[in-house]
C-alpha positions as CSV (number, residue, x, y, z in Angstrom):
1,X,134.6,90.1,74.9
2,X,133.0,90.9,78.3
3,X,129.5,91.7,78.3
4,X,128.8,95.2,80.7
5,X,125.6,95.3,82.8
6,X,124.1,98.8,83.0
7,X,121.8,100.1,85.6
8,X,118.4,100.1,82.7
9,X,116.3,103.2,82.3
10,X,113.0,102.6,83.9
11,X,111.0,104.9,82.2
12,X,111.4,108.8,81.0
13,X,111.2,110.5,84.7
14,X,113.9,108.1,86.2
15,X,117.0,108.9,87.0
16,X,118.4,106.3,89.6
17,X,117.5,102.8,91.2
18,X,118.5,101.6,94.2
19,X,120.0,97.8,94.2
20,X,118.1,96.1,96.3
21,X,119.4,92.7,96.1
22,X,122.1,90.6,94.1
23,X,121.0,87.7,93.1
24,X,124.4,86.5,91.8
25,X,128.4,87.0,92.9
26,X,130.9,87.2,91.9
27,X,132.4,83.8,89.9
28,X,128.6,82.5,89.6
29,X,127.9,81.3,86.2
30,X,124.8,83.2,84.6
31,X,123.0,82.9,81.0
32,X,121.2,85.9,79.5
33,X,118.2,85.2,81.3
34,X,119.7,84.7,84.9
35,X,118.0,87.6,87.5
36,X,121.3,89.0,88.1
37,X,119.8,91.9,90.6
38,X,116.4,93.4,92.2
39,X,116.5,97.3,92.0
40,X,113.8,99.8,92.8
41,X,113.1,103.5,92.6
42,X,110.5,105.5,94.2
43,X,108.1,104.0,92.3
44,X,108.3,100.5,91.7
45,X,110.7,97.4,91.6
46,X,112.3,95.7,89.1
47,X,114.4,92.6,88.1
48,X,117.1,93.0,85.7
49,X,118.6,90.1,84.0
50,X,122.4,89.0,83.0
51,X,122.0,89.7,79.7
52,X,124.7,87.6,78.2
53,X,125.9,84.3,78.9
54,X,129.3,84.0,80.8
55,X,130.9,84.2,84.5
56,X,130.0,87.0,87.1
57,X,133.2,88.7,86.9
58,X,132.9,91.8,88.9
59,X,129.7,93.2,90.7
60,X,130.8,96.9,91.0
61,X,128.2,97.9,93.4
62,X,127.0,96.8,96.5
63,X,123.1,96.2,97.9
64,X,121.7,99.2,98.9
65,X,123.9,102.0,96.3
66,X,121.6,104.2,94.7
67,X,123.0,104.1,91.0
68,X,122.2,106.6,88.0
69,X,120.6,105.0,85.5
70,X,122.8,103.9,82.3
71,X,125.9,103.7,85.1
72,X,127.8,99.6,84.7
73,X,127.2,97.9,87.7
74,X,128.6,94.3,86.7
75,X,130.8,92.9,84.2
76,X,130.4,89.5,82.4
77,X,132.9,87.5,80.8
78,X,135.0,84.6,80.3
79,X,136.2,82.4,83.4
80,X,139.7,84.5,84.1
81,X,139.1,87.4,81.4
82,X,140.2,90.7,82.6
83,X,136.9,93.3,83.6
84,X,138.6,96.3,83.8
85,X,139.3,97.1,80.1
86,X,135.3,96.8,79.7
87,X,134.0,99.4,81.4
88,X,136.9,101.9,80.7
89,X,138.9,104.1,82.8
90,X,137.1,105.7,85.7
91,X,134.1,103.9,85.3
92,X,135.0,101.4,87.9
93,X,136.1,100.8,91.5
94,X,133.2,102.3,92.6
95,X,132.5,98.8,94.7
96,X,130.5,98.7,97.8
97,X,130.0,101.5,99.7
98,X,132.8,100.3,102.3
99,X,134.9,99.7,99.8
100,X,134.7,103.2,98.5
101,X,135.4,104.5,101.6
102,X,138.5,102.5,101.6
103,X,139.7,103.6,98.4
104,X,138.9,107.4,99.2
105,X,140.4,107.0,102.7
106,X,143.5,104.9,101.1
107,X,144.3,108.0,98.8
108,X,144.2,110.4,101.4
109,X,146.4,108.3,103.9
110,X,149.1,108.3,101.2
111,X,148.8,111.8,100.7
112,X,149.9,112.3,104.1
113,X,153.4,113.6,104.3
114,X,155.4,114.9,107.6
115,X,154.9,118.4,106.6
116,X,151.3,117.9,107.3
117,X,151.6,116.9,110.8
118,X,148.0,118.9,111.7
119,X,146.4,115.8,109.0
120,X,143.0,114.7,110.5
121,X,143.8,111.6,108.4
122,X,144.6,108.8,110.9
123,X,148.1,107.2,109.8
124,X,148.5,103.5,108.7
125,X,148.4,100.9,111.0
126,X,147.1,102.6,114.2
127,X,144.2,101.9,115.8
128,X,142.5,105.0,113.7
129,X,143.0,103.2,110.7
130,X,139.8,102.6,110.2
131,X,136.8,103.3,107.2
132,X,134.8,106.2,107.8
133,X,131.5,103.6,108.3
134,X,133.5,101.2,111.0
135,X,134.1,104.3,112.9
136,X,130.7,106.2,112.9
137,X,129.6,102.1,114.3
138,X,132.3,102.3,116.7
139,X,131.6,106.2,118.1
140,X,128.1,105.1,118.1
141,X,128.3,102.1,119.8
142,X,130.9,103.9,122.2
143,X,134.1,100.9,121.4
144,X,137.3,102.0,121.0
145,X,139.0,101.5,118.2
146,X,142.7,100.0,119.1
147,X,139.8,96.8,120.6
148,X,139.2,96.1,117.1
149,X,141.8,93.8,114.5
150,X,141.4,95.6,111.2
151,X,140.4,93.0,108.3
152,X,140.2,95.3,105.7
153,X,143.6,96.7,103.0
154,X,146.5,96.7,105.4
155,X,144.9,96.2,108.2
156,X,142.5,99.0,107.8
157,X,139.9,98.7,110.5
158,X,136.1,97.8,108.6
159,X,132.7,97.8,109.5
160,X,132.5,94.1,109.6
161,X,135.4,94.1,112.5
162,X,133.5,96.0,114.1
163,X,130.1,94.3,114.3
164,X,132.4,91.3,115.2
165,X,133.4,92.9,118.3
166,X,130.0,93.9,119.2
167,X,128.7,90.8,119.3
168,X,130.6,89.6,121.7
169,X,130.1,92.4,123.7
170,X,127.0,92.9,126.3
171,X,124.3,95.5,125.3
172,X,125.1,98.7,126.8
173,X,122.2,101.0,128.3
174,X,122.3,104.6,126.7
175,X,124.0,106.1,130.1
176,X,126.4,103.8,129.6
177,X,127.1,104.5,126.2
178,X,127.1,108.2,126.9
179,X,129.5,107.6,130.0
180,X,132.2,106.0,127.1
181,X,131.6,108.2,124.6
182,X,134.8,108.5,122.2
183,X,134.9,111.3,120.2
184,X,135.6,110.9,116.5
185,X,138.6,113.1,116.4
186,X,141.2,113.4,119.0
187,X,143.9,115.9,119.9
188,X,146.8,112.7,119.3
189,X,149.7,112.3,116.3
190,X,147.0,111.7,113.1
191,X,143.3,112.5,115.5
192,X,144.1,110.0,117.9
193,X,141.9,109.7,121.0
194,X,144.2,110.2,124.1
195,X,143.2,109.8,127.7
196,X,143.1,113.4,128.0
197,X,140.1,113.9,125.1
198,X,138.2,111.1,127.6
199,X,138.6,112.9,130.7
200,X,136.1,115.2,130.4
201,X,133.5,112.4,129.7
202,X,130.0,112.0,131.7
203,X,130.7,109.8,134.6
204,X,127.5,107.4,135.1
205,X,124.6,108.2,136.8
206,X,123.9,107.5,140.7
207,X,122.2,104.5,140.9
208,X,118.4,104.8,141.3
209,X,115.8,102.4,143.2
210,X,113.1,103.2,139.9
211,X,114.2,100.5,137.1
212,X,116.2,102.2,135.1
213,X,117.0,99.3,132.1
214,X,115.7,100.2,128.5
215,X,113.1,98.2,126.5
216,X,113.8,96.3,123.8
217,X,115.0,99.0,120.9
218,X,115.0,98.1,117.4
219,X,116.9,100.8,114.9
220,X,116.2,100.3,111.6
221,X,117.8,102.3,108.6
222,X,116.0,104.9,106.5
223,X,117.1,103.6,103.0
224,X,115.8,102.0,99.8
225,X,111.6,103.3,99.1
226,X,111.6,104.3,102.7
227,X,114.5,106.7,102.1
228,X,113.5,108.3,98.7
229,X,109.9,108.8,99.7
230,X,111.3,110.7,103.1
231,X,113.3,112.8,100.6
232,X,110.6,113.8,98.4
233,X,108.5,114.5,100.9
234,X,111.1,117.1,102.9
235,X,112.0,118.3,99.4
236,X,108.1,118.9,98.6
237,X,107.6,120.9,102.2
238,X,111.2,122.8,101.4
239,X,110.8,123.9,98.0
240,X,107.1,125.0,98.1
241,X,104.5,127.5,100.1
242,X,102.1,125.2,101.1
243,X,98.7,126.3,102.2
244,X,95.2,123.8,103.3
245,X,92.3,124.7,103.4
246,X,89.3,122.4,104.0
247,X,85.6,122.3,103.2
248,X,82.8,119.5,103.4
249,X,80.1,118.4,101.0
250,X,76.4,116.7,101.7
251,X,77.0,113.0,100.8
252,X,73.6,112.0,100.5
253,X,73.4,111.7,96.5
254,X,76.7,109.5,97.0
255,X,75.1,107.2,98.6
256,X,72.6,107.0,97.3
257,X,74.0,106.2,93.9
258,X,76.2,103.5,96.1
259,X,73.4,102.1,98.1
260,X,71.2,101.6,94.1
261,X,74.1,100.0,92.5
262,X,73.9,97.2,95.1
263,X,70.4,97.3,94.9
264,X,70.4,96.7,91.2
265,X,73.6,94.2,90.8
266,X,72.6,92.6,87.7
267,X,72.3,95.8,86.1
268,X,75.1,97.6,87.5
269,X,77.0,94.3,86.4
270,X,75.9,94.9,83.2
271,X,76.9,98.9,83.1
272,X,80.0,98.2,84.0
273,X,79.8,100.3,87.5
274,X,78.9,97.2,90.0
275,X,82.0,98.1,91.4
276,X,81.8,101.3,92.0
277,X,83.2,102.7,95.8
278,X,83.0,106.4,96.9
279,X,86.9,107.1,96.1
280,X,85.9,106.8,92.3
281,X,82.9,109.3,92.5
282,X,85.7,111.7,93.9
283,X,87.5,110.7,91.4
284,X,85.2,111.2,88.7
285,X,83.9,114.9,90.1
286,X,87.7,115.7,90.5
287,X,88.2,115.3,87.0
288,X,85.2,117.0,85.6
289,X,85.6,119.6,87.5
290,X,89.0,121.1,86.8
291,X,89.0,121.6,83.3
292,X,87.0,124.8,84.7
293,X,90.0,125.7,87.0
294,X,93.3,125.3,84.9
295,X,95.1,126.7,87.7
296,X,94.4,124.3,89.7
297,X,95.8,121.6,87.1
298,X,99.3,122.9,86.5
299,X,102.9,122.2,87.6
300,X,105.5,125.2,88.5
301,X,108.8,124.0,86.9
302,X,111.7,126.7,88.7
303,X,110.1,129.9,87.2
304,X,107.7,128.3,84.7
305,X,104.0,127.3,85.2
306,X,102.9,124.9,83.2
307,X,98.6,124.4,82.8
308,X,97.3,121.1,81.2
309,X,94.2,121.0,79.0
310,X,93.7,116.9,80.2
311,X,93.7,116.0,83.7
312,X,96.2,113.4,84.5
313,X,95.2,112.0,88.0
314,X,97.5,110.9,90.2
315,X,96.0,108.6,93.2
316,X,97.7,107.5,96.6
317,X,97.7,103.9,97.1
318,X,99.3,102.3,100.3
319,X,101.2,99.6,98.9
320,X,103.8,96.5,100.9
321,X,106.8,99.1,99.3
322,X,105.1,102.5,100.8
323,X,103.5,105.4,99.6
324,X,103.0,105.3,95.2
325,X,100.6,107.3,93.0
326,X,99.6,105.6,89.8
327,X,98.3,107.9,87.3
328,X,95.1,107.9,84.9
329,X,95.6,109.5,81.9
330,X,93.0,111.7,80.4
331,X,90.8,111.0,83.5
332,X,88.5,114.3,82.1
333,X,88.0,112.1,79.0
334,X,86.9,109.0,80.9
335,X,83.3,107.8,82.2
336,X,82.8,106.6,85.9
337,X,83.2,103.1,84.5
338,X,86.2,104.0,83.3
339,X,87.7,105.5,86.0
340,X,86.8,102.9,88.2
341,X,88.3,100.1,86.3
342,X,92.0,101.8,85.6
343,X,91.7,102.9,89.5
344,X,91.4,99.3,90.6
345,X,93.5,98.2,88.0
346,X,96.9,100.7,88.9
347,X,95.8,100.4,92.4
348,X,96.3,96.3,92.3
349,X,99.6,96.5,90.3
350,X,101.2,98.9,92.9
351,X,99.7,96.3,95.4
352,X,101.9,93.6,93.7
353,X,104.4,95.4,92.6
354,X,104.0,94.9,88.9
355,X,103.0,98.8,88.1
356,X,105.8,100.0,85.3
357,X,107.3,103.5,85.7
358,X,105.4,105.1,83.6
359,X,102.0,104.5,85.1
360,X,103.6,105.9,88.0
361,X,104.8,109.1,86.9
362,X,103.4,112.4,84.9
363,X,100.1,113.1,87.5
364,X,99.1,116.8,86.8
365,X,97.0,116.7,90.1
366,X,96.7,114.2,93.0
367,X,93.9,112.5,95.3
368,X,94.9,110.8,98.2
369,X,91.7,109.2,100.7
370,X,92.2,108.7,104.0
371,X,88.1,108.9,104.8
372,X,88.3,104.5,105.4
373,X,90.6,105.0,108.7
374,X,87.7,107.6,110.0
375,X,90.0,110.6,109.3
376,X,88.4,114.1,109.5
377,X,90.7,115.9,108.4
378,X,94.5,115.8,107.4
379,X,97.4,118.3,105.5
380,X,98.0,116.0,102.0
381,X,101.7,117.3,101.0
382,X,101.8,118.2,97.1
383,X,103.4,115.6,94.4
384,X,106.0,118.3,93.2
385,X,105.8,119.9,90.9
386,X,102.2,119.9,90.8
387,X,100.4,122.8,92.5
388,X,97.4,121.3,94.4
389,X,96.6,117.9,95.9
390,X,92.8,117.2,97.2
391,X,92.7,115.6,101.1
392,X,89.6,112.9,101.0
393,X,88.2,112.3,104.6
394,X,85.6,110.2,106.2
395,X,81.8,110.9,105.9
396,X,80.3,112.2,108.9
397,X,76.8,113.3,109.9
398,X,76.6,117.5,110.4
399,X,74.0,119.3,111.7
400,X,72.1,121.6,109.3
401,X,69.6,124.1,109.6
402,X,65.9,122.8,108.9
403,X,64.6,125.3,106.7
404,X,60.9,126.0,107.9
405,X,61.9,125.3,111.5
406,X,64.1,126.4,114.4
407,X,65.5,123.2,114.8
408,X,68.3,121.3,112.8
409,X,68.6,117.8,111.5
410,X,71.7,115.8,110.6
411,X,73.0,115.2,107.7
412,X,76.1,112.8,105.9
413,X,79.0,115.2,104.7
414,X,82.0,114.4,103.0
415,X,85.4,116.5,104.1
416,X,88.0,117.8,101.7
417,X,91.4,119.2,102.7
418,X,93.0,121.0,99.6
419,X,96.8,122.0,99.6
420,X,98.5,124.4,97.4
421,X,101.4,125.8,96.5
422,X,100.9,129.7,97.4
423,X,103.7,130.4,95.2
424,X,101.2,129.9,92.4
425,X,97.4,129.5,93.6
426,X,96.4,132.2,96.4
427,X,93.4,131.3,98.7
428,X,90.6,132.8,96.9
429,X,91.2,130.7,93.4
430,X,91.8,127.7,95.4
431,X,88.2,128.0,97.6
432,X,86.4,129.0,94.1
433,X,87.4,125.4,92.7
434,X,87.0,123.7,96.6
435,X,83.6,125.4,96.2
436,X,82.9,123.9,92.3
437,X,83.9,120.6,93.8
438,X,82.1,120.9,96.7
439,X,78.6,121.2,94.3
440,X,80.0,118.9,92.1
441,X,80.3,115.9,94.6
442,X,76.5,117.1,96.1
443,X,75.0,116.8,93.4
444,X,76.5,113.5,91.7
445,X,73.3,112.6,90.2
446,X,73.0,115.9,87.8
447,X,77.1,115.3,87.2
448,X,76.7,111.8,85.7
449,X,73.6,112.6,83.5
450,X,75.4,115.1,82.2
451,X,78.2,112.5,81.1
């Protein structure tokens, strides 16, 4: 009996993975252990094996789909066994994403009758024939379509026809584009383009003694990480009332407790904390500090707000995939030396790629440090649906008042941008804990005696 490959849950918070790459097709000969497939989320990446020994006999979705978890996406069998009784009625034909355009289009060509003659459907055959993908390419790239042989079901114009022609094409300049222009639809039998649709199209312009050629352009998709992460974060800034307000604390005592760790290596090494770097100070006053402000560690769910007694802190690491926030549980619970060492640890498997889903998922409030690039200040967007998220800058000297004089002297301060969602935290709340934090990071010293 066929074996079904399903699209694994990777972890409680996920609910689709993007395939990456297939490492198989269709007709290869796989055992259980065979990579079939890379996939990824907004989180991390993964490689999911075969399962089950056998022949590849249908990959039902192409490189790039973003599939809901438990969904098939291949079927293996015997050499010549039939796939489609394994997955079941409607489960399949859901192929490549050309493909699927095929099949939808298909259905709705053959729906066309002569009592629809106003169809925007192009008929069978004609030069419109085409796949919705092969003629966005071709209206973008300004081609008309009867240039192009149709490889595709019936002759149906695809995508692939279409790069074909392209490249044997020479590059157009974006007045020349513009200047043959086809529009998607025209006023033809089935949305052909007539000459009439052209005529009213720019004519090119006069030709100019300033060079007037375009650089190299290189356009490069938004999908995979890339894609879900620029989701989030419109979703975050759509969803949400988001508010900054910024503050700075005297560094001094931080580095001071860096500058005696190096000092006293063979100690420190000892301790535990010979490792030790400015983020995970932050870290550590972060976590001891709100427990005091539960507001501040909360998540609004719809209509609910939901406070959390532990601090689970989320922290932005820039990774080879993009933006990912691994989480330390219980941080309030946790010494500096243990802070430090799950930082560094979450922080290298996001780094190679090895962090599971669940290490990168269930932050109650998030910390993201931008101080190394010399950044004094910045607008963090919030990890929804969490409330608040803490900016970290650079360290810069400030001048301060010299008590006793009329002069001032300079002094190292730390700045903080804090965002919030003003749907739940109003400005006052949110300075108070700023404020808390502020004292907390000041005085470092009294913070760690006091464990």
């Amino acid at each position: 009996m066929a074996h079904v490959l399903i699209m694994p849950r990777q972890g409680n918070t996920v609910e689709s993975c993007i395939i990456t790459d297939w490492k198989v097709k269709e007709g290869d000969p796989v055992t259980a252990e065979t990579i079939a497939c890379e996939v990824e989320t907004d989180k991390a990446s993964f490689e999911i094996p075969a399962g089950a020994a056998g022949i590849i006999l249908k990959l039902l979705f192409a490189a790039g789909d973003d599939v809901p978890v438990l969904k098939p996406i291949a079927v293996i069998g015997a050499a010549g066994e039939e796939w489609k009784s394994a997955v079941g009625n409607g489960e399949w034909g859901v192929g490549s994403r050309e493909s699927r355009s095929e099949n939808i289009a298909s259905i709705q060509n053959t729906n066309i009758t002569n009592n629809d003659p106003h169809s925007l459907f192009p008929i069978p055959h004609s030069p419109g024939f085409a796949s919705p993908r092969a003629r966005n390419l071709a209206e973008k790239e300004a081609l008309p379509l009867d240039a192009v042989s149709g490889s595709g079901p019936g002759g149906r114009i695809i995508e692939r026809d279409v790069e074909a022609v392209l490249q044997n094409r020479p590059p157009l300049t974006a007045a020349a584009k513009a200047a043959l222009a086809i529009p998607s639809i025209g006023t033809g039998i089935g949305g052909r383009v007539t000459a009439a649709d052209l005529a009213g199209s720019p004519l090119p312009t006069p030709h100019s003694p300033l060079p007037n050629e375009e650089g190299s352009i290189t356009e490069t998709p938004i999908k995979g990480i890339r894609k879900v992460i620029s989701d989030r974060m419109f979703k975050s800034l759509s969803e949400s009332a988001q508010f900054t307000i910024s503050a700075s604390a005297p560094a001094a005592k931080l580095q001071e407790f860096r500058t005696g760790v190096k000092s006293q290596s063979s100690l420190a090494e000892e301790l535990g904390i010979s490792k030790i770097t400015i983020n995970d100070l932050v870290l550590f006053a972060v976590a001891r500090t709100l427990p005091r402000f539960p507001y501040m560690n909360a998540h609004k769910t719809g209509e609910i707000i939901k406070t959390f007694e532990r601090v689970h802190l989320g922290f932005a690491v820039d990774s080879p995939r993009g933006l990912m926030v691994p989480v330390i549980r219980n941080a309030n619970l946790l010494s500096l030396a243990q802070i430090s060492s799950e930082a560094k640890r979450l922080a290298t498997a996001c780094q190679n790629g090895t962090a599971n889903p669940d290490e990168l998922s269930g932050s109650t409030f998030s910390v993201s440090n931008l101080g190394s690039f010399g950044v004094t200040g910045f607008t963090p967007v919030l990890n929804m649906p969490e409330v608040a998220v803490l900016g970290v800058c650079g360290i810069e000297l400030k001048p301060v008042a010299d008590s006793g004089t009329t002069g001032v002297r300079f002094e190292p301060h730390i700045g903080f941008s804090l965002t919030i969602n003003h749907q739940v935290i109003d400005g006052a709340p949110a300075a108070r804990f700023l404020k808390a934090l502020c004292d907390a990071v000041a005085h470092i010293d009294l913070l760690l005696a006091a464990g």
